[in-house]
N, C-alpha and C positions, 0 to 999 in steps of 0.2 A: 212567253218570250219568243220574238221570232227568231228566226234561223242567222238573220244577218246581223240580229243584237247577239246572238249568242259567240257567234264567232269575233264581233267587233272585240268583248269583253276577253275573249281565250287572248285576240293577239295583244291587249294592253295588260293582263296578269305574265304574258312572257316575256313581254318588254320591259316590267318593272323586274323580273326576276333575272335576266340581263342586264339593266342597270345595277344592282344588287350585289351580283357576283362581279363586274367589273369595279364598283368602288371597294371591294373587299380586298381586291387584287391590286388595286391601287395603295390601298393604308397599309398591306403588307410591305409592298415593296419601299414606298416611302418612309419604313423604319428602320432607323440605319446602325442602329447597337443592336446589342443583344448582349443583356445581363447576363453574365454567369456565377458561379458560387465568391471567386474574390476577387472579379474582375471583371472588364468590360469589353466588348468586339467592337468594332467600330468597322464597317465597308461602307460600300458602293450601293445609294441607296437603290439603285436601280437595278441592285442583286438583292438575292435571298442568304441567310447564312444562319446556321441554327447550331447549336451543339448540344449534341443527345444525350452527350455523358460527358461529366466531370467525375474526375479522382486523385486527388491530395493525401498525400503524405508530410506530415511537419513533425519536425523533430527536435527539442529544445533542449537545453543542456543547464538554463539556467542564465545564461547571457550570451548564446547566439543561437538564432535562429533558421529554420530551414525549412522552405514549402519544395515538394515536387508535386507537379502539377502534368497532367493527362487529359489530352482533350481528344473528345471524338467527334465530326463536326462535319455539316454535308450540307448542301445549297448550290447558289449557281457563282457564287463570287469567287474570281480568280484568286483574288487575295483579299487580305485583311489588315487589320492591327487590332493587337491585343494591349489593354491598359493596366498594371496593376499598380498599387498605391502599394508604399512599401517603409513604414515609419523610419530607415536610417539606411546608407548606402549600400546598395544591394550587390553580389557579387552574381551571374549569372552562368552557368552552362548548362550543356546536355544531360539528361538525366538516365538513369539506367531503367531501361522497361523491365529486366523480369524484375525489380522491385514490386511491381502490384503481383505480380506472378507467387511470387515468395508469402506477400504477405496476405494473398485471397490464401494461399493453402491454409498458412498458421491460423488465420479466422475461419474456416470452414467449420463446420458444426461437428460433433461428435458423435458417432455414430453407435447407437445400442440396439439390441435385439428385444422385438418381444415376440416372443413365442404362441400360437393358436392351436389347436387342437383339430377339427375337423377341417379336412381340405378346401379348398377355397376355387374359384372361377380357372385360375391358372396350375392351379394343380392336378395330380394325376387322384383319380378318371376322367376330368372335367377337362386340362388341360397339360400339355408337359408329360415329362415322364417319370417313373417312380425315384429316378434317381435325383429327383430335383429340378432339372433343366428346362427352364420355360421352353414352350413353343416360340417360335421365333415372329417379331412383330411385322404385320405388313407394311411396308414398303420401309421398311427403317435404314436410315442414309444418312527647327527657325531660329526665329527672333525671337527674341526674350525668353529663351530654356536653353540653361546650361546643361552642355553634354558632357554627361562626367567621365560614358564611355560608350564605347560603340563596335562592335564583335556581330564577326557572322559566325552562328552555331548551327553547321547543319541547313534544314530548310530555311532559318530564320533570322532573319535580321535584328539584332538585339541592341536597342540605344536607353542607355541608364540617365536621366534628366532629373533637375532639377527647376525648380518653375514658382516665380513666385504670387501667381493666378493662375485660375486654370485656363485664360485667354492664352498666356502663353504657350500653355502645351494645345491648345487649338489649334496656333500657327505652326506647329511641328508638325501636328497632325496635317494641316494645308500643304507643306510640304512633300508633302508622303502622299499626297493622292488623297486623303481623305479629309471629312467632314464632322467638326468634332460635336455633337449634338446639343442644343441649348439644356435638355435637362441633366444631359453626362456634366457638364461645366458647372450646373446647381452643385449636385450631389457630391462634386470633388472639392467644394468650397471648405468644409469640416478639414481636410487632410489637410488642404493649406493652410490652414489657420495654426494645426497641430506641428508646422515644419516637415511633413511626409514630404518624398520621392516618389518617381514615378520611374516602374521599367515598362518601357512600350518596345510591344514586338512586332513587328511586319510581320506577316502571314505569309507564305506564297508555294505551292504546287512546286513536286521539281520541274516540271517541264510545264511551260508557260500554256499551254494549249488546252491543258488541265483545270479543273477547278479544285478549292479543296472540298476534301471528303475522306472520310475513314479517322483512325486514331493517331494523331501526329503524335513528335516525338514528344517525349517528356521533355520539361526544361525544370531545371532546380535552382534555385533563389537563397543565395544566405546573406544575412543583414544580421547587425548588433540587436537583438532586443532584450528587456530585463525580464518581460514580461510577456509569458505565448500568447498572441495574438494571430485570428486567421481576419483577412479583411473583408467584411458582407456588406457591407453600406451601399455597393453599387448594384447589387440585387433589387434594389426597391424599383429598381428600372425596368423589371421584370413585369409582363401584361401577362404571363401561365405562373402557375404554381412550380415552384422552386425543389430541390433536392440534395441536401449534401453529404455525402458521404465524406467521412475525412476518419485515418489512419494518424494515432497519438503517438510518437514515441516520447517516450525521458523517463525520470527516476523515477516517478510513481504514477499513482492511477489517476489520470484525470478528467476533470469536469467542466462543462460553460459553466459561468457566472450563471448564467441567466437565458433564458430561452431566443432572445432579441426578437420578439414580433410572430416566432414559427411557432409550432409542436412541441412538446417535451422530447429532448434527444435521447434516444434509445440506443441502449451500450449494446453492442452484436458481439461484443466480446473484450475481454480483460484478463490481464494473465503476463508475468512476470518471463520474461523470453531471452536466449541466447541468441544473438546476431549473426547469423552467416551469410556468406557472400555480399552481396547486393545489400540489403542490411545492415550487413559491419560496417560497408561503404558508405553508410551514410552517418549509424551511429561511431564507430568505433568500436573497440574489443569492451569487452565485458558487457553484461546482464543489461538489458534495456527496458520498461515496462513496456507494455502496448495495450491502447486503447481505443478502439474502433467504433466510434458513434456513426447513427444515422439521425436524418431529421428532415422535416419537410414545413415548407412555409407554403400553405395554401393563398393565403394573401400578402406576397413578399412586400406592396407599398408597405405593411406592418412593422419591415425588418427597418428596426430603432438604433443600429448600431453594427459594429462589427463585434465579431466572437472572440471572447477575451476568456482562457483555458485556467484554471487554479486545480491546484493538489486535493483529491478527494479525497474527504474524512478517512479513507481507510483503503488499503490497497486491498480489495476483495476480489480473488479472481472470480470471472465469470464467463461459460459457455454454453454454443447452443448445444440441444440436444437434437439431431433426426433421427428418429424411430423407424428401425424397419425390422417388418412384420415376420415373421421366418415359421413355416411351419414345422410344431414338434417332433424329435423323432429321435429313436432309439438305436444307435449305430446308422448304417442306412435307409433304414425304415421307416417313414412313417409310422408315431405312434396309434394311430388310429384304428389301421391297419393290423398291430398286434392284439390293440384290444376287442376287435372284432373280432380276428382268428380265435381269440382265448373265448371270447362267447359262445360262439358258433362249436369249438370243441367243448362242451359242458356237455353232462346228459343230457336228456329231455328231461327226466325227472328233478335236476338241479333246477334249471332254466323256469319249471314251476313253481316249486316249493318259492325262488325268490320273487314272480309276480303275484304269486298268493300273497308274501308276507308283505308287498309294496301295498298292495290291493287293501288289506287289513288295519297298515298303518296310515292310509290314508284316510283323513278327517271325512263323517259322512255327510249325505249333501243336506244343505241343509230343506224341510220338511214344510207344509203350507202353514202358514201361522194357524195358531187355536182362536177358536172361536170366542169373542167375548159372552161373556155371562148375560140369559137374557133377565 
């Protein structure tokens, strides 16, 4: 190959790999929702807007219900609008953050010791001192949606609508600066059929010059329901694999019906709890259950539904366990250490007699096999 083929080929393998990452750049930015666990974003398709983390809180009593909902959310879009589908008229305000605060401690794992006997890398003579104390780590540091209501709370513009297509909350959305996407308008056809509501939220920075980014405020959601339901249908809109965490409160211990399309949901914890502060504020005084699932949809177009919650067979508490390792020791001693001084004080003549009798009762080796008969 000559020199002038070689290089003709380098500059057309860079060209297609600059066309490549410009169309990629392109189909990012020309996607203009972004699914989350019971709702949908909606911007400017000619920003970015993603949210790293979802965390829900819903709390039923048996006929009304309650989401508190946490986003944490970073891109280049100045604003947004948030969509949530909501089976009966929703009442909306600000929600209290140390709520996850409160209820990350009550779920945190439980913590047990186990015990090891010979010192370890961080321990003393290896590392640390005999009293314990690790060495210290380095560097450690419109038209046609009725508006039933409309409230500013905080960063966010909050309007309660009713719509009886979802073309009409499209024109809300036109209104609002944004663009409501042909497949958001699919996927919201089932609620309208069912008579659902919709609360949509304007997004926006407090100071305009901002985009967002970081963990906004919480917003809490109460509406009549008979029956716990969390909404997932608008997940399927999702092109990455999905994540939900969600925090159970009510009488007893409970369960999805059914997976909808993810993983089996994995309980992180169960357990029968007294409500304080932030908490009470949500339940109320007296005993509340709490049940804390996780769950993940590798292929959310799979998710067949939204998540509909029933009474498990049986209220079983359950927690995690984290194990940490602690080495043995007798007052402040390292037992290790005692047991080596007590060896090292024996006679010689003990310190014999016992490898003799190990020596003894060890089995002998075994010998070359005998010869067969000739």
């Amino acid at each position: 190959m000559s020199v002038a083929t070689a290089r003709t080929r380098g500059r057309q393998r860079a060209l297609w790999v600059v066309l490549f990452l410009l169309a990629a750049q392109l189909v990012a930015l020309a996607r203009p929702a972004y699914a989350c666990g019971c709702g949908a974003m909606v911007h400017d398709p000619k920003t970015a807007l993603a949210v790293d983390r979802e965390t829900s809180v819903v709390h039923w009593d048996g006929r009304t219900e309650q989401i508190v909902m946490s986003l944490t959310v970073n891109g280049t879009a100045p604003d947004a609008a948030w969509i949530m589908p909501v089976p009966h008229r929703a009442e909306v305000e600000l929600g209290d953050p140390v709520l996850f605060q409160q209820l990350a401690a009550r779920t945190s794992p439980a913590v047990e010791q186990r015990h090891y006997f010979w010192p370890r890398a961080r321990d003393w003579p290896f590392g640390g001192d005999m009293d314990g104390a690790a060495a210290p780590a380095p560097g450690a540091k419109g038209p046609g949606v009725g508006v039933v209501g409309r409230e500013r709370l905080g960063p966010f513009d909050v309007a309660r609508l009713t719509a009886s297509d979802p073309d009409a909350l499209g024109d809300w959305l036109t209104s609002q600066g944004f663009r409501l996407p042909a497949s958001l308008a699919t996927e919201l056809r089932p609620y309208v059929r069912q008579g659902w509501e919709y609360v949509a939220v304007r997004l926006a920075p407090a100071e305009r010059s901002r985009t967002l980014s970081g963990t906004l405020e919480p917003l809490r959601l109460s509406f009549a329901s008979e029956r716990l339901v969390y909404p997932m249908r608008l997940s399927r809109l999702a092109t990455t694999p999905q994540s939900l965490g969600l925090y159970v409160l009510a009488s007893h211990r409970m369960e999805p019906r059914s997976a909808i399309g993810g993983s089996p949901p994995e309980v992180f914890f169960a357990g029968r709890i007294r409500p304080t502060k932030a908490i009470r504020g949500l339940t109320g005084r007296g005993d509340a259950y709490l049940t804390a699932l996780d769950q993940h949809f590798p292929r959310p177009q799979r998710i067949s539904g939204d998540h509909e919650l029933r009474r498990a067979a049986a209220d079983t508490p359950f927690q995690r366990v984290q194990y940490e390792d602690v080495l043995l020791k007798v007052g402040s001693l390292p037992a290790w250490v005692l047991a080596v001084g007590a060896v090292s004080s024996l006679p010689p003549t003990v310190v014999l007699i016992v490898l003799l009798c190990r020596r003894r009762s060890a089995p002998p080796p075994p010998g070359p096999l005998p010869h067969p008969p000739v």
